[in-house]
C-alpha positions as CSV (number, residue, x, y, z in Angstrom):
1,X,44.8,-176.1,-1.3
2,X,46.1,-179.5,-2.4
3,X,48.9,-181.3,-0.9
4,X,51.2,-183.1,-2.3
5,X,53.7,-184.9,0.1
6,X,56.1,-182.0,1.7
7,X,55.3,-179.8,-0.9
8,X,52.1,-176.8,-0.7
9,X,50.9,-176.0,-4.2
10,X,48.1,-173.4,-4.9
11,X,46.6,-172.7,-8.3
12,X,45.0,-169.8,-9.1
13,X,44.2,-168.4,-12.6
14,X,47.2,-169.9,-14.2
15,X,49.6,-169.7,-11.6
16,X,51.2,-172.5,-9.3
17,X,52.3,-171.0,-5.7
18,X,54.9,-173.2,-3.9
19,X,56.3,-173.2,-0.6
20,X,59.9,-171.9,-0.8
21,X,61.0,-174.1,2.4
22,X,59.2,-177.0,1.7
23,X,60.8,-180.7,0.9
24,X,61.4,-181.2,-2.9
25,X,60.9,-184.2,-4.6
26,X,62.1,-186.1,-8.0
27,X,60.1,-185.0,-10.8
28,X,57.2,-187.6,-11.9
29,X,59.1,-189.1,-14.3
30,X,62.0,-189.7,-11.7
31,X,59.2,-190.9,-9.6
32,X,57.8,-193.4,-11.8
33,X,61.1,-195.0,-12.7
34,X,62.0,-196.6,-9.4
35,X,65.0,-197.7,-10.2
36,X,68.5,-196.5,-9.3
37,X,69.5,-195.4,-12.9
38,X,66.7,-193.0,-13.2
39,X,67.8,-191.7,-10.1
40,X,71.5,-191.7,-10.9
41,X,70.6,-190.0,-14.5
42,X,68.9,-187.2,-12.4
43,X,71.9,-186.4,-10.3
44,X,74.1,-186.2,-12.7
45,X,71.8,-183.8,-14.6
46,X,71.9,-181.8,-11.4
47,X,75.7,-182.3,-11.4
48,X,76.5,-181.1,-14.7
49,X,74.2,-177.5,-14.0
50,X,76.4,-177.7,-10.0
51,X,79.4,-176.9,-12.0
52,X,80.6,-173.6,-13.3
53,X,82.2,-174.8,-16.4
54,X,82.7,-171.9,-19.1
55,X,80.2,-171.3,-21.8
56,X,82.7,-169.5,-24.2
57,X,86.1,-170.9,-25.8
58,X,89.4,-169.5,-24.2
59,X,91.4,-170.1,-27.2
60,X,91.7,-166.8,-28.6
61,X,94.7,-165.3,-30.6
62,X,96.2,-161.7,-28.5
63,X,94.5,-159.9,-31.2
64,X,91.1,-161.3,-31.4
65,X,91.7,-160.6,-27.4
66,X,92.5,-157.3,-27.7
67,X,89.3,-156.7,-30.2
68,X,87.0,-158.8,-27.5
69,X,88.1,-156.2,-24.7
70,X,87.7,-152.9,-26.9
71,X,84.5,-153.5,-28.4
72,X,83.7,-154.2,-24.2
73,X,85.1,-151.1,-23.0
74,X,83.5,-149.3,-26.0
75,X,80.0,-151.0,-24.7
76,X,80.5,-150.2,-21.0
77,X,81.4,-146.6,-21.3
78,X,82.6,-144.2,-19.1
79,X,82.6,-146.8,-16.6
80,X,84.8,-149.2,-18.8
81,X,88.2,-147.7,-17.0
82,X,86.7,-149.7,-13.5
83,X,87.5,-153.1,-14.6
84,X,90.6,-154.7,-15.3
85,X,91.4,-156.6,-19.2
86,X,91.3,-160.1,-17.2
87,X,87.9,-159.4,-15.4
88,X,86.7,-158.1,-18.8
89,X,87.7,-161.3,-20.8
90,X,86.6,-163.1,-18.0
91,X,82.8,-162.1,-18.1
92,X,82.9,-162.3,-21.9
93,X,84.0,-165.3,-22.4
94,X,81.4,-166.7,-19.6
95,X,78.5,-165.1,-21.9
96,X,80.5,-166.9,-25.0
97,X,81.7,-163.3,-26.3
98,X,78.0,-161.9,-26.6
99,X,79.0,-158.5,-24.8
100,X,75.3,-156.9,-24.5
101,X,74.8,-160.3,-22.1
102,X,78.5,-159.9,-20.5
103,X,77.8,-156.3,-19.7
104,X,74.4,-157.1,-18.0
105,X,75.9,-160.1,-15.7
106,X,79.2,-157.8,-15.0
107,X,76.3,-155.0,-13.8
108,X,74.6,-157.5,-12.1
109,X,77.4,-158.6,-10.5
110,X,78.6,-155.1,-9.0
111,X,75.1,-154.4,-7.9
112,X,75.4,-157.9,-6.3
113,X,78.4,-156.8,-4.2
114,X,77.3,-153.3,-3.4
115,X,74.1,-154.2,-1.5
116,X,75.7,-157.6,-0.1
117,X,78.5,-155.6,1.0
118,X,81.0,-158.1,-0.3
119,X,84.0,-155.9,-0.1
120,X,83.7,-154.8,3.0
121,X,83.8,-158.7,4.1
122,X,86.5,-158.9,6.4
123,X,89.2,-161.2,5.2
124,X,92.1,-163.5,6.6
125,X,95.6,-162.2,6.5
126,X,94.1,-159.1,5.3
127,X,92.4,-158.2,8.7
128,X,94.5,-160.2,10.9
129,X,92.2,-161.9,13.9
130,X,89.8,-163.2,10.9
131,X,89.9,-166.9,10.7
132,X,90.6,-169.1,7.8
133,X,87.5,-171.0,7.1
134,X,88.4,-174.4,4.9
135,X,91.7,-176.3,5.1
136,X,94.8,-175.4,3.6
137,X,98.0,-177.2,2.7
138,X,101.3,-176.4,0.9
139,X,100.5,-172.3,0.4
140,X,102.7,-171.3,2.9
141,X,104.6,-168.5,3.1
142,X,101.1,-166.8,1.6
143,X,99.0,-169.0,4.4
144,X,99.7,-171.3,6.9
145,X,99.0,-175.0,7.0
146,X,96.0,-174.9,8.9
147,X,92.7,-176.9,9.9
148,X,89.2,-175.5,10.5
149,X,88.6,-175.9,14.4
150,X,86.9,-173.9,17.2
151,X,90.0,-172.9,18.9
152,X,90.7,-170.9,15.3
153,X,88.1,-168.7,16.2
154,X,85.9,-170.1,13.4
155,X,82.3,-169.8,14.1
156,X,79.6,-172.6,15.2
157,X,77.7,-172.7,12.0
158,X,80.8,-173.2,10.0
159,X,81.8,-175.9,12.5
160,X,78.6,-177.1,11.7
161,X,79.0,-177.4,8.2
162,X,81.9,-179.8,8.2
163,X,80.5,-181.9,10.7
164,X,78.8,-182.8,7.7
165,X,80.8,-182.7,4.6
166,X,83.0,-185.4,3.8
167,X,85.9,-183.7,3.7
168,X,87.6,-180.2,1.4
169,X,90.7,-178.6,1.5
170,X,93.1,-176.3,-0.7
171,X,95.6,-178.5,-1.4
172,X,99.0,-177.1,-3.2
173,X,99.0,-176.0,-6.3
174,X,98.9,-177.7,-10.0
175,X,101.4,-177.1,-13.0
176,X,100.3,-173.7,-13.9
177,X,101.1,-172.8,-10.0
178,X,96.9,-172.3,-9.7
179,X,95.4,-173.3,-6.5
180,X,93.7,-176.8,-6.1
181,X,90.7,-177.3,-4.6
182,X,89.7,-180.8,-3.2
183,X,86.1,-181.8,-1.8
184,X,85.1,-185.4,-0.9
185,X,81.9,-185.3,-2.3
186,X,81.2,-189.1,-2.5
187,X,81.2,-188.7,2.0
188,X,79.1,-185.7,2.1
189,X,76.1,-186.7,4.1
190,X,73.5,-184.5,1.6
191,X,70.7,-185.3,4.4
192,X,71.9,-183.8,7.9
193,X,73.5,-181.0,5.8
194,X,69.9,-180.0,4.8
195,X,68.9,-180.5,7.9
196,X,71.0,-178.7,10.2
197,X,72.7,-176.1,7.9
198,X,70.5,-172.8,6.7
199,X,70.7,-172.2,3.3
200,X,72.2,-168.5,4.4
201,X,74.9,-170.7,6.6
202,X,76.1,-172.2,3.9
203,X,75.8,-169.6,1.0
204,X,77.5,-166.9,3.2
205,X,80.0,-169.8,4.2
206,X,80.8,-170.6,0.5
207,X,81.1,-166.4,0.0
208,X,83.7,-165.9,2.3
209,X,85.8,-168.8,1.0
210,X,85.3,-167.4,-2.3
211,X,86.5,-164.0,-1.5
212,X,88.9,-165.1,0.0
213,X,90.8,-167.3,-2.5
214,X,89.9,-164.8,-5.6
215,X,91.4,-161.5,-3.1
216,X,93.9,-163.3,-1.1
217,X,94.9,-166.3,-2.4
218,X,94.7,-165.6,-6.2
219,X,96.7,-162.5,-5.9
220,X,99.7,-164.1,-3.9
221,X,100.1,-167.1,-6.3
222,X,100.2,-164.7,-9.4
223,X,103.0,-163.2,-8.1
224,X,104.7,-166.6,-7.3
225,X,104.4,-167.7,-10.3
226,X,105.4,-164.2,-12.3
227,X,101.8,-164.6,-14.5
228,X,98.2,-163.4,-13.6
229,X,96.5,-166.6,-11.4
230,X,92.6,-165.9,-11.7
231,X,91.5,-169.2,-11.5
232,X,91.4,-173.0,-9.6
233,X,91.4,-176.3,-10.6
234,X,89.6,-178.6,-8.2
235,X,88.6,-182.2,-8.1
236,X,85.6,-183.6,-6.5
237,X,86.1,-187.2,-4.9
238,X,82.9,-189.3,-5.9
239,X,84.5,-192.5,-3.6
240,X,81.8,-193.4,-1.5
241,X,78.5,-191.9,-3.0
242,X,75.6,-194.0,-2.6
243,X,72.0,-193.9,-3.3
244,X,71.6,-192.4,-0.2
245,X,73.0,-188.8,-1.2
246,X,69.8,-188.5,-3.5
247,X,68.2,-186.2,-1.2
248,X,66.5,-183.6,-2.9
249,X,67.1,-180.7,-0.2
250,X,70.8,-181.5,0.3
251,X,71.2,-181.6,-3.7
252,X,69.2,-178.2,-3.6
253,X,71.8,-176.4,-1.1
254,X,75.1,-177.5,-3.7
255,X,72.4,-176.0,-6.7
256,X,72.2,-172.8,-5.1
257,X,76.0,-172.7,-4.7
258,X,76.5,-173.3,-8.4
259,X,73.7,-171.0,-9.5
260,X,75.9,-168.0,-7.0
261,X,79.3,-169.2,-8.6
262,X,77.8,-169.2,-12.3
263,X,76.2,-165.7,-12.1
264,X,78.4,-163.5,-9.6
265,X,81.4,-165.5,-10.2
266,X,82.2,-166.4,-13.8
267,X,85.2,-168.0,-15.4
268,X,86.6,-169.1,-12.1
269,X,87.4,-172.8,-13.0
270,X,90.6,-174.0,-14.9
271,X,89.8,-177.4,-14.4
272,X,87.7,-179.6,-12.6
273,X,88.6,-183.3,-12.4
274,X,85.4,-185.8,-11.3
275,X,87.0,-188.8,-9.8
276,X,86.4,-192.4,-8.7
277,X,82.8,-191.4,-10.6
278,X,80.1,-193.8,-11.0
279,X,80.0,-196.0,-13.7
280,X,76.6,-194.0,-15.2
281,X,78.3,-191.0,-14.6
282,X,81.2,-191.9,-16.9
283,X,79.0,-193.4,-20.0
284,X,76.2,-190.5,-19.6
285,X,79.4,-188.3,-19.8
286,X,80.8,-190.0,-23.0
287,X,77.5,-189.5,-24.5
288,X,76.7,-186.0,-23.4
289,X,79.8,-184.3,-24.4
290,X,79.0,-184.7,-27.6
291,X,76.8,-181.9,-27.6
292,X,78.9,-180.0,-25.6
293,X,81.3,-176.6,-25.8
294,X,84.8,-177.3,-26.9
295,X,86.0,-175.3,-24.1
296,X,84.2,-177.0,-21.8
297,X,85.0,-180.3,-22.4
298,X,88.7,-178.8,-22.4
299,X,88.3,-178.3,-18.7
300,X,85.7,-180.7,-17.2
301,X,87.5,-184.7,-17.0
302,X,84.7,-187.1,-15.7
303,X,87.0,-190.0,-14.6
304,X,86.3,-193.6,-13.0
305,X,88.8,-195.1,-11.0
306,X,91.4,-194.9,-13.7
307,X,92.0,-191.3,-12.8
308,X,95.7,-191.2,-11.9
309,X,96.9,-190.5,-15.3
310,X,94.2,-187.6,-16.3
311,X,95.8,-186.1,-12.8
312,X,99.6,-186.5,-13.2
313,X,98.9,-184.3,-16.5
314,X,98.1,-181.6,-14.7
315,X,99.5,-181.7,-11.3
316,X,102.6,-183.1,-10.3
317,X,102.1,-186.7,-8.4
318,X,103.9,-184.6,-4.5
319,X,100.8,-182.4,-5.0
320,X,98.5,-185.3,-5.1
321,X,97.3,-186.8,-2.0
322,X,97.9,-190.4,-1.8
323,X,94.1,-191.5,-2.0
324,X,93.9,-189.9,-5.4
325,X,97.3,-191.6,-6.1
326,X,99.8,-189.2,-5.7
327,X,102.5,-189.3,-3.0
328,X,101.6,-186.5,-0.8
329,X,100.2,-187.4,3.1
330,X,100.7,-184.1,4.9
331,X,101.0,-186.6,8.0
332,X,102.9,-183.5,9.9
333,X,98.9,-182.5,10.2
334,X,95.1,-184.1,11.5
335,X,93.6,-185.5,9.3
336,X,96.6,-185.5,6.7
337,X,95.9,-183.9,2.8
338,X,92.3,-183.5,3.5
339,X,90.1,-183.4,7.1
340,X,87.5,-185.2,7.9
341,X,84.9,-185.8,10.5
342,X,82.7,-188.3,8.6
343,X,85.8,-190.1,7.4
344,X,87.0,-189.9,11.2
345,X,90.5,-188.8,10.7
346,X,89.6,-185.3,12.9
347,X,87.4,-185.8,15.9
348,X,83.5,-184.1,16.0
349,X,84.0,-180.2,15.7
350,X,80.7,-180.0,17.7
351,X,80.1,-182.5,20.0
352,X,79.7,-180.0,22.8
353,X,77.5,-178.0,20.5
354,X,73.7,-178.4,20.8
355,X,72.2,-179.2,17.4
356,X,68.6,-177.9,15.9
357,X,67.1,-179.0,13.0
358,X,66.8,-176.0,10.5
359,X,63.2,-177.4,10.1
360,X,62.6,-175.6,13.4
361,X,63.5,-172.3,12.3
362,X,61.0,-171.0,9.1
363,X,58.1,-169.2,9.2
364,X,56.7,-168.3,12.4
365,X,52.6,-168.7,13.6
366,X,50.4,-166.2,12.1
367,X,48.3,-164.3,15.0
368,X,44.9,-164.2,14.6
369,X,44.8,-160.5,14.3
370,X,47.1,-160.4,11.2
371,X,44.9,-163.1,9.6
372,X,42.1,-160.5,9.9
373,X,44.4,-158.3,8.3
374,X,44.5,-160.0,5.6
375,X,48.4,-161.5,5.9
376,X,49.1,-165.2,5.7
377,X,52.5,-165.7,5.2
378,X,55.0,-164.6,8.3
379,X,59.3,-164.9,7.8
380,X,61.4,-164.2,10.3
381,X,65.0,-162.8,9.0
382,X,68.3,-162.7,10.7
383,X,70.5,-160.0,10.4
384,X,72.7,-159.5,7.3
385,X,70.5,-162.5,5.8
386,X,67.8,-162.5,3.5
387,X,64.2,-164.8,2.9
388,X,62.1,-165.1,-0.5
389,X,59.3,-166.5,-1.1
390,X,58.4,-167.7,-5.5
391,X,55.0,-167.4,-7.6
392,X,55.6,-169.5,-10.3
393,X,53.6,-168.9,-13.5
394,X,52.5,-172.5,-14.8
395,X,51.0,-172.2,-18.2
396,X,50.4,-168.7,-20.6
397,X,47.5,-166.4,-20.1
398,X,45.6,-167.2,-23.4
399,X,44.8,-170.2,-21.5
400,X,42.7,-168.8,-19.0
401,X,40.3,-166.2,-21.2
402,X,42.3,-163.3,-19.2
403,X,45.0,-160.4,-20.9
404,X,47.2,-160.6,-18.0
405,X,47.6,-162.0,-14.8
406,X,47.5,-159.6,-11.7
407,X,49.8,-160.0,-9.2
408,X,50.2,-158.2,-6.0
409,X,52.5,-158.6,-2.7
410,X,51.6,-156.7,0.6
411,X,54.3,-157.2,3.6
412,X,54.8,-155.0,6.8
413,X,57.5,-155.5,9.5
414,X,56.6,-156.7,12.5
415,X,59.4,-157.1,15.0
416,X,62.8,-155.9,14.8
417,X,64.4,-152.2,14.2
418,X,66.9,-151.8,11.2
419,X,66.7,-151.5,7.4
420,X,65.0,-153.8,5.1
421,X,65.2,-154.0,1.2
422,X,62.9,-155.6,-1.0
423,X,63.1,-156.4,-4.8
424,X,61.3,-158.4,-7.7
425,X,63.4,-161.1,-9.9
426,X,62.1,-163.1,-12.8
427,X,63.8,-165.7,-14.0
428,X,62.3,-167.8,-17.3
429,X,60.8,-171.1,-16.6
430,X,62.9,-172.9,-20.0
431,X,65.9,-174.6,-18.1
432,X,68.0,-173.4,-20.8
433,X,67.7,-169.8,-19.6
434,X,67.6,-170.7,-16.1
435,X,69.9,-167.9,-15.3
436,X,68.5,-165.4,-17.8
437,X,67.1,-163.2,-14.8
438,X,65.3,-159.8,-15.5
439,X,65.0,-157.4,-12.6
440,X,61.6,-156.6,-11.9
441,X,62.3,-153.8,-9.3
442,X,65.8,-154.1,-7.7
443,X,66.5,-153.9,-4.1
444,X,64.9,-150.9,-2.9
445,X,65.4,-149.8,0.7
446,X,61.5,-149.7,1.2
447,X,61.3,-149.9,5.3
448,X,63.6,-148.0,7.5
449,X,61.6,-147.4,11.0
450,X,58.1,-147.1,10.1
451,X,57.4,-150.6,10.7
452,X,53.9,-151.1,10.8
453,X,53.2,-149.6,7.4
454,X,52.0,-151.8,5.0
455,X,54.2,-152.0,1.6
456,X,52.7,-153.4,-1.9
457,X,53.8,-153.7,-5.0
458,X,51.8,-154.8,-7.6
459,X,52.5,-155.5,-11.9
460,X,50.6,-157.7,-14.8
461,X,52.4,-160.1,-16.6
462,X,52.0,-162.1,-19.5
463,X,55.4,-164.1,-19.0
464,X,55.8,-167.9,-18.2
465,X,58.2,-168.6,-15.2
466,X,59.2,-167.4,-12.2
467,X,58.6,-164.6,-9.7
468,X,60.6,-164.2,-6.5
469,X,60.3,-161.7,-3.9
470,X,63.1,-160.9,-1.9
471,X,63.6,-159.1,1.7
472,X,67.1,-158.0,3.0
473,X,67.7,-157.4,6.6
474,X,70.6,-155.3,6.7
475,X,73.9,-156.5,8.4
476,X,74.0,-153.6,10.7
477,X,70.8,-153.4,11.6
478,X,70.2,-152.9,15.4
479,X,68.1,-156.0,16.3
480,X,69.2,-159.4,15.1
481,X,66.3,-160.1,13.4
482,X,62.9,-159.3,12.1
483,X,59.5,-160.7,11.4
484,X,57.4,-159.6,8.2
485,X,53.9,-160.9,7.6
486,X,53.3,-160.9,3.8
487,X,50.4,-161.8,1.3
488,X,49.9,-162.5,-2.5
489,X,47.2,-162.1,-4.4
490,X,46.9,-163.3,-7.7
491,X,43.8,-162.1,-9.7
492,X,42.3,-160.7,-7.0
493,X,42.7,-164.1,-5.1
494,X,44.4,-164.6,-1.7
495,X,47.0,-167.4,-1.4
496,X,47.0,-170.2,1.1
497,X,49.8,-171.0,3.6
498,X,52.8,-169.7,2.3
């Protein structure tokens, strides 16, 4: 097996196995180009793909709307009388009005929920004695002006999450009377995030606050403002970013969020408002959205420091806090419009906390006995959480004198009693059909209490891209966690370390 820095790459036939957990790296060419617009030109390319800007154009006449939502009701059935016309048009116009590829992500998307169990997520105001899990200003009656502290009854990871971020809230609302988000991404420290906040923390984190704002928030402000409120506008703060934020496995965890938002949670975003950005981030900007979707470009404003004008259109300068030039200071609470540990305006949410390095807590040793097995790859998996692990198919079959390539995973549970799912996903290598996912078996309740039984599944392919394997430990599962020792073989080849 060759190494290549952090990162555990095995080929076989023409495959390319890599470690899902290790450290990522800039791509050669970022690699060769050692200087700091190279780099800069490769976070904003990872920007632009962070952001869940709308594919489609909104401006549609009420009958060309009404049409849109038909010919969708006509394409989903019986089960078209589930949805709503807003959550129709909203999936549409995500998929830019091709319905065969709206109706696939709206499926996806329900199947999403029902084995996450993402509406029976217990919710603030809704089930009282739930806390509030980001900062909120100016919503009250509908919620309280409130920070995120242990004494709320918040949890330690999330604690431990914005001992790390520079600083978010929900701050008022703009013109329209739709909520505002505000995060302090230029004070985000990218590094300790990836290294003391899961993955899982963070996505499950980032799915409550979701759910949260679309079923609690959302609904209260639409009837504030006498019109249907089913989106946000929010502004990321780029004061303060530095070279140092290019860290690859930070950057990864905000990807994931995006890739989450853009598949399970379309058409969210009014506007989004990128301030106090880089000087390269403005000219690439200027450049790119040339090429760009008139209703995107309607929604996304990269700014430099002249921002305050591009703001005042939209929001009204007492809904602004007074960093981003408006007149607001919410000095009746810590930290004022928007909290922050790193900026020091809040004290440490977890200085009596013990901290350990997520590093710590992948894949467990392998015995000896389940070597002789013939297993080489051992996750353990927390309750209500999930692990994968990717085969990534690096070039097409012709090149190797083979038909197909062979694939074949074999996993048992170890340790731990509950349920556990497991399902097949490939998505296309092309970047431009990044999420472009086909279903290769969905997730299958495979292992209830017969442990020790070994599971495969094997298939041929002929594609090019990505294969990820995924195994769910349900939420109500009696231990809190489990060990499964797992192996791939790839044309009748066994895998290295996994």
């Amino acid at each position: 097996m060759k190494k290549d820095g952090a990162i555990k790459k095995v080929v076989i036939g023409s495959f390319i196995k890599m470690q899902t957990e290790s450290k990522f790296r800039f791509p050669s060419y970022i690699r060769s180009h050692k200087s700091i617009t190279y780099r800069k030109n490769f976070l904003l390319a990872l920007f632009l793909r962070f952001t869940s800007a709308p594919q489609g154009n909104n401006e549609l006449n009420l009958e060309n709307r009404d049409q849109i939502i038909k010919k969708f009701r006509d394409l989903l059935g019986k089960d078209n009388e589930k949805y709503d016309d807003h959550t129709l048009m909203r999936f549409a116009t995500a998929r830019s009005f091709q319905l065969d590829k709206a109706k696939e992500q709206l499926i996806d998307t329900i199947a999403w929920r029902d084995l996450e169990g993402i509406d029976s997520i217990p919710l603030p105001i809704l089930n009282p004695g739930t806390p509030i899990l980001y900062p909120v200003r100016g919503l009250e009656p509908i919620v309280p002006d409130i920070n995120v502290e242990a004494s709320n009854g918040v949890p330690e990871n999330i604690l431990r999450i914005y001992e790390y971020f520079g600083g978010n809230a929900v701050h008022k609302t703009d013109k329209e009377g739709r909520g505002i988000y505000i995060e302090r991404l230029g004070y985000h420290d990218s590094k300790r995030l990836a290294k003391y906040v899961k993955q899982e923390e963070l996505m499950n984190w980032h799915i409550r606050c979701q759910e949260f704002s679309h079923r609690v928030i959302m609904p209260e402000l639409s009837k504030r403002a006498g019109k249907i409120i089913d989106k946000e506008t929010v502004i990321f703060d780029c004061e303060g970013m530095g070279f140092h934020q290019l860290h690859l496995p930070g950057l990864t965890l905000y990807r994931t969020i995006a890739e989450l938002d853009q598949k399970y949670y379309p058409e969210r975003l009014a506007n989004l408002f990128v301030v106090n950005a880089p000087f390269v981030f403005v000219k690439i900007w200027a450049l790119a959205k040339k090429w760009l979707d008139p209703g995107m470009l309607k929604k996304v404003h990269i700014c430099d420091k002249d921002f305050k004008k591009v703001l005042l259109e939209h929001i009204d300068a007492e809904n602004i806090p007074s960093f981003l030039g408006g007149t607001c200071t919410c000095s009746h609470m810590p930290g004022g419009c928007v909290p922050s540990v790193i900026l020091n305006n809040i004290p440490s949410l977890t200085s009596s906390l013990p901290l350990t390095p997520t590093s710590t807590r992948p894949s467990t040793p392998i015995p000896p006995e389940s070597k002789k097995d013939g297993f080489n790859g051992r996750l353990r998996i927390l309750k209500g959480d999930f692990r994968s692990c990717e085969v990534i198919v690096a070039n097409n079959v012709e090149d190797n004198n083979i038909s197909k390539n062979n694939v074949e995973m074999s996993f048992r549970v170890v340790e731990g009693k509950g349920e556990v799912k497991f399902g097949v996903k490939f998505i296309k290598a092309d970047s431009n059909t990044r999420y472009e996912e086909k279903i290769i078996m969905s997730p299958t309740l495979l292992v209830g209490d017969d442990f020790i039984m070994t599971r495969k599944h094997a298939f041929q392919t002929d594609d090019t891209g990505e294969f990820i394997f995924t195994w769910y430990f349900d939420q109500w599962s009696e231990s809190d966690s489990c060990v499964i020792e797992n192996s791939i073989m790839v044309n009748g080849e066994l895998y290295g370390d996994q």
